[in-house]
Backbone as CSV, one residue per row, in Angstrom:
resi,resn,N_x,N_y,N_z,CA_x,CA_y,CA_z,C_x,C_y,C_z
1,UNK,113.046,78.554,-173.193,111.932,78.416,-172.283,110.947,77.391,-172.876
2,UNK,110.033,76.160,-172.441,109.633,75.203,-172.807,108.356,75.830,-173.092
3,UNK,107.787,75.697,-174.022,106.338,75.729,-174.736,105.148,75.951,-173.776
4,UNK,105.199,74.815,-172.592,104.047,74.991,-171.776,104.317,76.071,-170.599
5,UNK,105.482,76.736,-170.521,105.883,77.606,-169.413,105.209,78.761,-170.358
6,UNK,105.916,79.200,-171.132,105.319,80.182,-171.492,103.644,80.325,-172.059
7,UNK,102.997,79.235,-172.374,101.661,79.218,-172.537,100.890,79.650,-171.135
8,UNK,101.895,79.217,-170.260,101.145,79.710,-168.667,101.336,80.555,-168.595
9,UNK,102.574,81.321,-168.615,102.856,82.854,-168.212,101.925,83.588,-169.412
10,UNK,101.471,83.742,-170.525,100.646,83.512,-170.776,99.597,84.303,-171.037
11,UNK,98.810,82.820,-170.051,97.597,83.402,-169.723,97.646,83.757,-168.142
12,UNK,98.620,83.793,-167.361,98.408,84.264,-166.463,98.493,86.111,-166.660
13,UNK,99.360,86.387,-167.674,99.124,87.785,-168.085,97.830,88.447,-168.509
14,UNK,97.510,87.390,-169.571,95.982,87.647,-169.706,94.889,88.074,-168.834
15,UNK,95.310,87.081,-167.154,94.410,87.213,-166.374,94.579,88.526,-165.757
16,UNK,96.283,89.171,-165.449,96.482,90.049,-164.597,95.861,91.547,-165.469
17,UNK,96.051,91.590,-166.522,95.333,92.732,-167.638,94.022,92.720,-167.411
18,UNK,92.794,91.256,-167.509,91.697,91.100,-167.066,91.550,91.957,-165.518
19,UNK,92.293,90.929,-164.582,91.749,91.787,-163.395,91.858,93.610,-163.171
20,UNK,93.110,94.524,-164.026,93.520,95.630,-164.257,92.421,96.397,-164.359
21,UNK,91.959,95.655,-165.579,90.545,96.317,-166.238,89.414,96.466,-165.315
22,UNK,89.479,95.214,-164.793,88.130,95.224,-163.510,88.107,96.076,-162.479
23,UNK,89.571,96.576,-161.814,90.028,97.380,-160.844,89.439,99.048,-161.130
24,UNK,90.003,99.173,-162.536,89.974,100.587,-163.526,88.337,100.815,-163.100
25,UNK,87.388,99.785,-163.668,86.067,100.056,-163.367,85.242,99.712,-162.355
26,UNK,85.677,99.046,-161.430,85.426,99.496,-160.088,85.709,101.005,-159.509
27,UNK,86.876,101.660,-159.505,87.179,102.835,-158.930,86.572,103.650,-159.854
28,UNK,85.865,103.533,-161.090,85.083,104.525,-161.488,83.931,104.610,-160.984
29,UNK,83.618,103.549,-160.760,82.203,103.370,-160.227,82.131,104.098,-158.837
30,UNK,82.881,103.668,-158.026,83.355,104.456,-156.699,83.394,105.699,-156.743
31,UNK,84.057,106.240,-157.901,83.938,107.644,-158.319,82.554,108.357,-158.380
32,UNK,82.065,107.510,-159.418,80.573,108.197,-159.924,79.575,108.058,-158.518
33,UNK,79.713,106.716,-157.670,78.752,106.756,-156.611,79.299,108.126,-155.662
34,UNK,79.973,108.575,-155.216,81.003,109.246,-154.622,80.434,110.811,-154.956
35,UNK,79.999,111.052,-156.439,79.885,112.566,-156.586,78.380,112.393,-157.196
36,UNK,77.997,111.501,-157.053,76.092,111.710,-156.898,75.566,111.646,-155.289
37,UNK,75.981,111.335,-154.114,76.082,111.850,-152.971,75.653,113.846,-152.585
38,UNK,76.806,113.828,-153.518,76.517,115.240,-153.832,74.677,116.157,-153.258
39,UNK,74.081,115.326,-154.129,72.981,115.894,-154.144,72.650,116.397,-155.801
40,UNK,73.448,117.291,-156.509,72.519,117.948,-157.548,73.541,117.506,-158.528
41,UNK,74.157,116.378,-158.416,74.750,115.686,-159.480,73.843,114.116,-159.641
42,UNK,73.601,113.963,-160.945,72.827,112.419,-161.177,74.268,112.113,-161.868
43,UNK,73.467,110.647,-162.467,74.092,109.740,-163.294,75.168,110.305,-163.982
44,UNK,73.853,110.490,-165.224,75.046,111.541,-165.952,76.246,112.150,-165.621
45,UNK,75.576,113.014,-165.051,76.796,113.965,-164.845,77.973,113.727,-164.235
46,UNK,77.927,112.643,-162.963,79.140,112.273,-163.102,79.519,111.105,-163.172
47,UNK,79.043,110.490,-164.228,79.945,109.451,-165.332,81.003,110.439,-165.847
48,UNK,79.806,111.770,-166.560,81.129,112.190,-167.348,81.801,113.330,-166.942
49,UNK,81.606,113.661,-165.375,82.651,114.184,-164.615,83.910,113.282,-164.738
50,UNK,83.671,112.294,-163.811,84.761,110.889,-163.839,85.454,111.124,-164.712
51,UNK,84.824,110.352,-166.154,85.220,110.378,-167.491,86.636,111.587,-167.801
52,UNK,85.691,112.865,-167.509,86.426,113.866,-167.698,87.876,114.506,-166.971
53,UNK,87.863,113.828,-165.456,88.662,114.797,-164.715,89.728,113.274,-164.349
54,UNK,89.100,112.212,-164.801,89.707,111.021,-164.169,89.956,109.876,-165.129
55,UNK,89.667,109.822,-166.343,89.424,109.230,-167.138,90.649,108.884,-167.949
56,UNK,91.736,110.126,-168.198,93.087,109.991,-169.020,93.912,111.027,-168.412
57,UNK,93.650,111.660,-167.096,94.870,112.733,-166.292,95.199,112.065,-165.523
58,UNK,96.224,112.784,-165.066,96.938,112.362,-163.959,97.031,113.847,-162.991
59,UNK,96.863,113.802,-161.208,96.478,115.064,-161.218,97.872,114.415,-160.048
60,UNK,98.232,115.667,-159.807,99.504,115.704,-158.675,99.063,116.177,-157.343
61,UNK,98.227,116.877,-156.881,97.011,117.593,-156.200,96.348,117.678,-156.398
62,UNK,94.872,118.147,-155.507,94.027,118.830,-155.225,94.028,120.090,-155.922
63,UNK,94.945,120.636,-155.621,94.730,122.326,-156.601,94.860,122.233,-157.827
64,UNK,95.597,121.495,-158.558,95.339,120.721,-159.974,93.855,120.490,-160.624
65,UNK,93.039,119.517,-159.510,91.855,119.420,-159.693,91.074,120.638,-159.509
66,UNK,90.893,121.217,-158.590,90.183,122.624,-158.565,90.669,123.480,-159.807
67,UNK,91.389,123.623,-160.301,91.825,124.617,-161.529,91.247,124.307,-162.631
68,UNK,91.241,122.517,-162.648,90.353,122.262,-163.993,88.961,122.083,-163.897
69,UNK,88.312,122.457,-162.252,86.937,122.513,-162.520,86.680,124.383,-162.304
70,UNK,87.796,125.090,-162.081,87.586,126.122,-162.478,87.176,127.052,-160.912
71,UNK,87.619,126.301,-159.805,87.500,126.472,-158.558,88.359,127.672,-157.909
72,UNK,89.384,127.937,-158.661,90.727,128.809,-158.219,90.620,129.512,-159.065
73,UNK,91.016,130.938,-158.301,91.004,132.362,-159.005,92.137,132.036,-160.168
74,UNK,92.022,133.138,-161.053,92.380,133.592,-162.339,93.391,134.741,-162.065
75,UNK,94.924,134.619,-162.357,95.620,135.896,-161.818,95.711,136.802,-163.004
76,UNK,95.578,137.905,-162.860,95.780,138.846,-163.597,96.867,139.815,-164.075
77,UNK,98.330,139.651,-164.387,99.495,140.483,-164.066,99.494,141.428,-165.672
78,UNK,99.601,142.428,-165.169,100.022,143.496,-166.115,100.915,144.330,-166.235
79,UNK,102.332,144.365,-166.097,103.257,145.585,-165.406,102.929,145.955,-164.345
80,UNK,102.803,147.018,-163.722,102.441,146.835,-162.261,101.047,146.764,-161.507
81,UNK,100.528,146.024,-162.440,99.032,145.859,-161.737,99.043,144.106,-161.874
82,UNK,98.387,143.577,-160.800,98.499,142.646,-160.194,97.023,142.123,-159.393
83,UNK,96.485,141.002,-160.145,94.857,141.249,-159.252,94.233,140.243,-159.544
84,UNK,93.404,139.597,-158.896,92.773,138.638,-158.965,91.483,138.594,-159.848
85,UNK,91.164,137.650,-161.037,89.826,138.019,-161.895,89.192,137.183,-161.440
86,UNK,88.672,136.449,-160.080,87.836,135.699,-159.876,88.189,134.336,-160.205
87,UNK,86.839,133.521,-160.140,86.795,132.498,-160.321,86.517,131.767,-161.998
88,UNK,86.981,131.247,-162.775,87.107,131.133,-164.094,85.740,130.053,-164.491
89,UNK,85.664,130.002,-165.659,84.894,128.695,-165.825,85.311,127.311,-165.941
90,UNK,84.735,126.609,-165.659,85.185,125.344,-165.892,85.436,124.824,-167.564
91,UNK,86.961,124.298,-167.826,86.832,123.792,-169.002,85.920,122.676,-169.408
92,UNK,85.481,122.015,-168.318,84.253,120.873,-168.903,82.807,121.029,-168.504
93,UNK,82.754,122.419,-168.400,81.261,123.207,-168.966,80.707,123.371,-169.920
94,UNK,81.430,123.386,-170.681,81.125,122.972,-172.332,80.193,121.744,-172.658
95,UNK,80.873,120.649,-172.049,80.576,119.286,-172.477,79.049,119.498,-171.337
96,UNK,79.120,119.431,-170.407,78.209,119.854,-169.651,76.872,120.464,-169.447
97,UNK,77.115,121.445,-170.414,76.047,122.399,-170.641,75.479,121.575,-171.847
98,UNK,76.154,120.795,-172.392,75.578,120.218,-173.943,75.235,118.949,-173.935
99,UNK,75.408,118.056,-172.488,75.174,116.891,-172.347,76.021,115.911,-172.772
100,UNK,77.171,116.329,-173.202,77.813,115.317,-173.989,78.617,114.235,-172.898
């Protein structure tokens, strides 16, 4: 392959990784504008909602997402008892409650 072909391909890779990146933080942004709508979510909180639920998962559903904000009951099985414990906490209440 000649020297200047591949110097193009390149930087045309360069560019397509550049624009990747730009895409990535656009749809966060979309995100964060998206759940300050809300009302009793600011800045903060969901940057690092985003951050948190969108940031390095991959969710397959909706009920995926509700489980990790802690939205869906908790089943309870014991031999023959069988029962619902409510609604659980959220694993990123932690970070939450502490500002992080």
């Amino acid at each position: 392959m000649p020297v200047e072909l591949k110097a193009e391909l390149e930087r045309e890779r360069e560019r397509l990784a550049l624009i990747e990146r730009q895409i990535e933080q656009l749809e966060a942004e979309r995100r964060i504008v998206h759940l300050m709508r809300l009302g009793a979510i600011g800045p903060t909180s969901a940057w690092l909602l985003v951050m948190e639920f969108f940031g390095w998962r991959a969710f397959r559903n909706r009920r995926e997402v509700a489980a990790l904000a802690g939205l869906v009951g908790t089943p309870y099985n014991s031999g023959e008892s069988e029962r619902d414990q409510g609604i659980s906490k959220p694993e990123g209440a932690r970070l939450i409650a502490s500002g992080i």
